[in-house]
BAMIPA-627601 format. One record per residue (C-alpha): residue number from 0; chain; x, y, z. Coordinates in steps of 0.1 Angstrom, whole numbers, plus 2048, in hexadecimal, padded with zeros to 3 digits. Layout:
BEGIN
+-----+-------+-----+-----+-----+
:  nr : kette :  px :  py :  pz :
+-----+-------+-----+-----+-----+
: NUM :     A :   X :   Y :   Z :
...
+-----+-------+-----+-----+-----+
REM end
This chain:
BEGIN
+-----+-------+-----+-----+-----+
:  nr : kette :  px :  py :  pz :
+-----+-------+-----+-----+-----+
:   0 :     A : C4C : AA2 : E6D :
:   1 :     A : C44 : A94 : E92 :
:   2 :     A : C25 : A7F : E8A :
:   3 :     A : C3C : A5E : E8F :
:   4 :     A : C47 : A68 : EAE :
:   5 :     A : C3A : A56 : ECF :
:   6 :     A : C3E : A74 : EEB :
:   7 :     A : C38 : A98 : EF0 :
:   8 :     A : C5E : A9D : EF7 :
:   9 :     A : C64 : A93 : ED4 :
:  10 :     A : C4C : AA5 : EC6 :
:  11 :     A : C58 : AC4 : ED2 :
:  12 :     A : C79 : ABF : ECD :
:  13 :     A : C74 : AB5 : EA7 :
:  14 :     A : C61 : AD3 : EA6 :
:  15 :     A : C3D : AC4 : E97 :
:  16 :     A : C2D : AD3 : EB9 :
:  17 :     A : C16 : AEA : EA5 :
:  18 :     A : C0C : AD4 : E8D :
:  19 :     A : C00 : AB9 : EA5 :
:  20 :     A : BE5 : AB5 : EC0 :
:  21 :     A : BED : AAC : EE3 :
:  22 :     A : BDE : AA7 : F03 :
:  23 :     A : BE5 : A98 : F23 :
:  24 :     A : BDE : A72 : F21 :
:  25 :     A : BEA : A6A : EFA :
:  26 :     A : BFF : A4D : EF6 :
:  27 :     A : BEB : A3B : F13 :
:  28 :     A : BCB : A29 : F18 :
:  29 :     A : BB9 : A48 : F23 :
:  30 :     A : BAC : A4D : F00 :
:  31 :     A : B96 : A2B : F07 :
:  32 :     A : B89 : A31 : F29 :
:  33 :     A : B79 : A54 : F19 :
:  34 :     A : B6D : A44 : EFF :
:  35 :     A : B5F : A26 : F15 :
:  36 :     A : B54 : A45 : F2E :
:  37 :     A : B43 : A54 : F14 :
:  38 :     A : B2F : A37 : F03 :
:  39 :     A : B22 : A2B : F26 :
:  40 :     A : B16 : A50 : F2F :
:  41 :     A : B03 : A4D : F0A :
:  42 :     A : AF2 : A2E : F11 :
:  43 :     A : AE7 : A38 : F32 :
:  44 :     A : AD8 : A56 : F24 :
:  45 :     A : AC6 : A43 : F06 :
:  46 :     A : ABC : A2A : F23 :
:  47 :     A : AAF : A47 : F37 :
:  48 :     A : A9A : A52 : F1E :
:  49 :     A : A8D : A3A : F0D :
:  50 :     A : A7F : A30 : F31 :
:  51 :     A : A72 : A52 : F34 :
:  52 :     A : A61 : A52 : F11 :
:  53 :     A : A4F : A31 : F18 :
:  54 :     A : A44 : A40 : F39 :
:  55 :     A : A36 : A5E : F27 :
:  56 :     A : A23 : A47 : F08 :
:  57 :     A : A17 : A30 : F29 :
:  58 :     A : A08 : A4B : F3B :
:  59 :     A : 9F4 : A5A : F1B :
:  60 :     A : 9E7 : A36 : F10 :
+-----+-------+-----+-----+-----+
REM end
């Protein structure tokens, strides 16, 4: 099918469109900054409240 195939113009010219899932950014380094995006807005949150749990435990001690 089109799997092998490195761009969207081939892909929908080989006619594997349907089968596949594309989106704005494939084939670039887009895919890593999201993921990096996304694992720094994690760790902030974790950070965030963790700080706000040992503020809580603090406070009733």
């Amino acid at each position: 099918m089109g799997y092998h195939l490195k761009s969207f113009t081939e892909l929908v010219a080989d006619g594997a469109w349907a089968d596949v899932g594309m989106y704005i950014g494939a084939g670039s380094s887009m895919p890593g900054w999201y993921t990096f995006i996304g694992v720094v807005v994690c760790v902030v949150i974790l950070a965030m409240g963790n700080k706000s749990e040992h503020d809580h435990y603090d406070k009733h001690q």
